[in-house]
C-alpha angles and dihedrals in degrees: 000000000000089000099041088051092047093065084043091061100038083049090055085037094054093043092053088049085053091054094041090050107041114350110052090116094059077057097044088044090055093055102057083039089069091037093054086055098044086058088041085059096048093051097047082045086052092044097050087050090056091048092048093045088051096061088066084072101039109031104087079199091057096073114153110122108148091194137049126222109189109203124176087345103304119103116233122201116222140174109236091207097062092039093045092043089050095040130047081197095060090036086061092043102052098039089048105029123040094195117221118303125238124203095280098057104250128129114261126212123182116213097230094046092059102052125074097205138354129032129268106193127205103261085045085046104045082055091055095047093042079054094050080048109050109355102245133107117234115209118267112270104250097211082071100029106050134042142239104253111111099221099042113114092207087217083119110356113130092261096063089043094055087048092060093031089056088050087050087058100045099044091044093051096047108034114252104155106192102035084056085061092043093053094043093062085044091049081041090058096052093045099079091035109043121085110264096258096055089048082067093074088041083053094051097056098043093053092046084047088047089226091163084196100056088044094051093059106032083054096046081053103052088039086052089045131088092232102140121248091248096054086050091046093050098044109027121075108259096254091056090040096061092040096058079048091063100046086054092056097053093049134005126250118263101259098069087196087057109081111018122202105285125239097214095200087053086049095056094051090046096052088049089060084053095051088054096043082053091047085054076235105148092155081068097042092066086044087050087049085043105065093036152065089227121111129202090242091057081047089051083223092167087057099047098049097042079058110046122007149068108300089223084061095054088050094054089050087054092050086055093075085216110115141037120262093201094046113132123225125221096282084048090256116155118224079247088064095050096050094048088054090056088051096214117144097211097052089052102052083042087064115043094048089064082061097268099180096232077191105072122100132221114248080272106048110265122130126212084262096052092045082051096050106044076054100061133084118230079226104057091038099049091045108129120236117210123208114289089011117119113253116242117265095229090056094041095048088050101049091046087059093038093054096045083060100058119032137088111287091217094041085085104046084064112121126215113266118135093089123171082221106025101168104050120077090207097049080049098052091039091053094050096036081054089042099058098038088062093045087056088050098044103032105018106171099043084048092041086058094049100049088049091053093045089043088233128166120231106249131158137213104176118087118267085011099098102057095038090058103040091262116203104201148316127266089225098053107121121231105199088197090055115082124214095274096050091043082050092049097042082052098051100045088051087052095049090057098044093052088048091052084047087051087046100059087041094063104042096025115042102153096049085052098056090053086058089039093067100036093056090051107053110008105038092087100052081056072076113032105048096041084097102028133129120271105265084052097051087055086048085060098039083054100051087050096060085045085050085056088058083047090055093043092049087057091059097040089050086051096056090044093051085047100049090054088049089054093045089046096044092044090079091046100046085056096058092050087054088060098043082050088049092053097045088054083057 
């Protein structure tokens, strides 16, 4: 046995001198072999856990969230302890606040009440919460974080910027240390690339989330930049505001031409103009114009009201007949640009019945259309609108200023003549009032903008109309103190602004009008007829009124198909423009 073991050992010895001689890095090779898939381990066991995390959010059967966040008006369920455990926001919240509950007994947040400032929409927050989940960061959904314009590479259109800026927000408010580095760079990135008035928003969120960095350049960008002091002072908090005023002040911005020397006296006229337009004051506009040299057009008061104020009051300045709706301000911007870049229905077509040009370009190339649309989310222009529903502003924005640019300049100047009754004031102003009251009920937010812009009251004809729709009166009330002329009168003016609002439709939606066209025209006396009507001919109506629905569907779907040809045809165009724009640069 002793010898057997001898030649055992001197066999173990032996083999240890050979590695120590000439093969430790065989041994050295194994060991970070089996560290290598020790770590390879690690990473497919993390990697499980994030998939299977995931499946919390993604899995409808999965269901076993024991919170509710509300954002935007959806409820999303959550699990505090991974929120708490990932968020020392949402750790201090849960542990200090139990939220409302809801019938099921869970605690209830709701997403503004929990911010601040800023905004953190649901798609921006449904990728926060996938990366407090998992740890990993989904790509951005391009139906929220692009735009619509053909040619835009959304590598810095608004769309793109509010997404980033939303995650800034998010991961700011609720403490997320390493995803506030990782949107910083990205809002970094944007900065030098993005046209000046969408670095404003970038500008916002990195001074509420005190990034010192961001700040520094979006603020060395603004200050560089020709957009004008009123436009810094609106929309900057008060403390950047007054930085990027005294930059400007040590050295002027690059475009010599951008900001001129100030008359201070001048300034402060024009400022008062402002103050009144805030004050929705035009009384004290036309004092202001009054007791100066000063014009509407040198105060840029068109600009200035399709930006900021009340579009009632826009429409009061351009009544005036004192300014100049094409005037350009000093970065060669129309009022119609302006007013795109507000997005607001009422102070386009404003706008554009007072003989606003949708044709001119800004200084580099872009039309109102093309401001509107790199503006404007695929979500929120695709959105379908059911019958009854309210459009959305952004698509409607978009198609009024499509279509401008297309028709026919004399198709809106026709006046209505093709009544059913064309000879009795009363058979005229009971077809439009009817007319306009269905247009309301069919298609609301494209009536709702026409009678805005015609400054129409809502009135009803039909039975069971007018209380439905907040009626407030009736044409054939009788008044015992009017005489003949003013009833006449009275008469007259009511039908000038509902055939306005008629014309109205007819020029920026066609295809809606037609629908009312036709049932005007053939189905609007059965409304009377048949009210008291036998059975069988009740059903006939009810029938043509379901048919009437297919009638309403088949508008909007020939709208998006005429939109989407005019996309596919100015492509090309828009394109060229982008090149001409190039060149001129050069």
């Amino acid at each position: 046995m002793a010898n057997s073991a001898e030649p055992s050992s001197c066999l173990s010895f032996t083999s240890s001198s050979h590695l120590s001689n000439g093969s430790i890095s065989h041994n050295l090779s194994s060991s970070s072999a089996s560290e290598a898939a020790g770590l390879s381990l690690e990473v497919l066991s993390l990697s499980k856990l994030s998939s299977s995390l995931e499946q919390l959010l993604l899995d409808s059967t999965c269901d076993y969230s024991d919170a509710d966040i509300v954002v935007e008006g959806t409820t999303v369920g959550v699990h505090r302890c991974i929120l708490a455990a990932r968020s020392k926001f949402f750790h201090e919240l849960f542990r200090s606040k139990k939220g409302t509950s809801d019938k099921e007994g869970k605690p209830k947040y709701v997403m503004n009440e929990l911010l601040p400032f800023g905004k953190v929409g649901y798609e921006a927050f449904l990728i926060f919460l996938s990366y407090l989940y998992t740890g990993k960061l989904k790509p951005s959904p391009m139906e929220v974080s692009t735009c619509v314009d053909n040619i835009c590479a959304h590598d810095a259109c608004r769309p793109a910027i509010n997404f980033a800026v939303e995650l800034m927000y998010a991961s700011f408010i609720f403490q997320v240390p390493e995803l506030i580095s990782l949107f910083q760079r990205r809002l970094l990135n944007f900065v030098g690339k993005a046209l000046v008035e969408d670095v404003i928003p970038i500008l916002v969120v990195a001074f509420h989330c005190q990034s010192s960095q961001l700040v520094t350049q979006c603020v060395d960008r603004v200050a560089r930049s020709d957009l004008d002091n009123i436009c810094i002072e609106k929309e900057l908090p008060h403390e950047v505001a007054e930085n990027i005023r005294m930059l400007r002040l040590k050295s002027p911005p690059d475009d010599e031409n951008s900001v001129e020397a100030v008359d201070l006296l001048r300034e402060k006229r024009i400022r008062r103009i402002h103050k009144a337009l805030d004050s929705d004051d035009v009384e004290l506009v036309e004092l202001l114009l009054s007791e100066s040299d000063i014009t509407l057009d040198e105060a840029n008061a068109l600009h200035y009201a399709a930006a900021y104020c009340d579009p009632k009051v826009l429409s009061e300045i351009l009544s005036l007949g004192l300014a100049d709706v094409n005037v350009r301000n000093t970065r060669g911007y129309t009022v119609l640009h302006v007013g795109a870049m507000r997005k607001e229905p009422s102070v386009i077509v404003s706008l554009l019945t007072k003989g606003a040009c949708a044709s001119d370009l800004t200084l580099d190339g872009r039309s109102a259309v093309s401001i509107c649309r790199r503006l404007t989310r695929p979500k929120d222009y695709h959105a379908k609108t059911e019958q009854g529903q309210e459009a959305n502003k952004d698509r409607i924005c978009v198609d009024v200023l499509e279509r401008e640019m297309r028709r026919n300049p004399m198709a809106g100047d026709a006046s209505i003549t093709n009544f059913t009754f064309a000879d009795d004031l009363h058979l005229k102003l009971l077809y439009l009032e009817n007319r306009v009251a269905f247009a309301q009920l069919l298609f609301p937010a494209e009536a709702k903008l026409a009678l805005d812009i015609a400054h129409t009251e809502t009135r009803s004809a039909v039975p069971g109309l007018s209380a439905s729709k907040g009626s407030t009166g009736n044409f054939r009330e009788v008044d015992l103190n009017e005489t003949p002329i003013m009833q006449n009168k009275r008469l007259r003016s009511r039908m000038e602004a509902l055939m306005k609002t008629v014309e109205l439709g007819r020029r920026y939606f066609p295809h809606c009008s037609e629908v009312l066209d036709k049932f005007m025209d053939d189905d609007l006396p059965d409304l009377f007829y048949l009210e008291g009507g036998t059975q069988a001919e009740k059903e006939m109506k009810e029938m043509r009124f379901v048919e009437l629905k297919k009638d309403v569907r088949k508008a909007f779907n020939k709208d998006k198909a005429e939109q989407s040809r005019l996309s596919s045809s100015s492509s090309s165009s828009s394109k060229k423009d982008g090149v001409n724009c190039k060149l001129r640069k050069l």
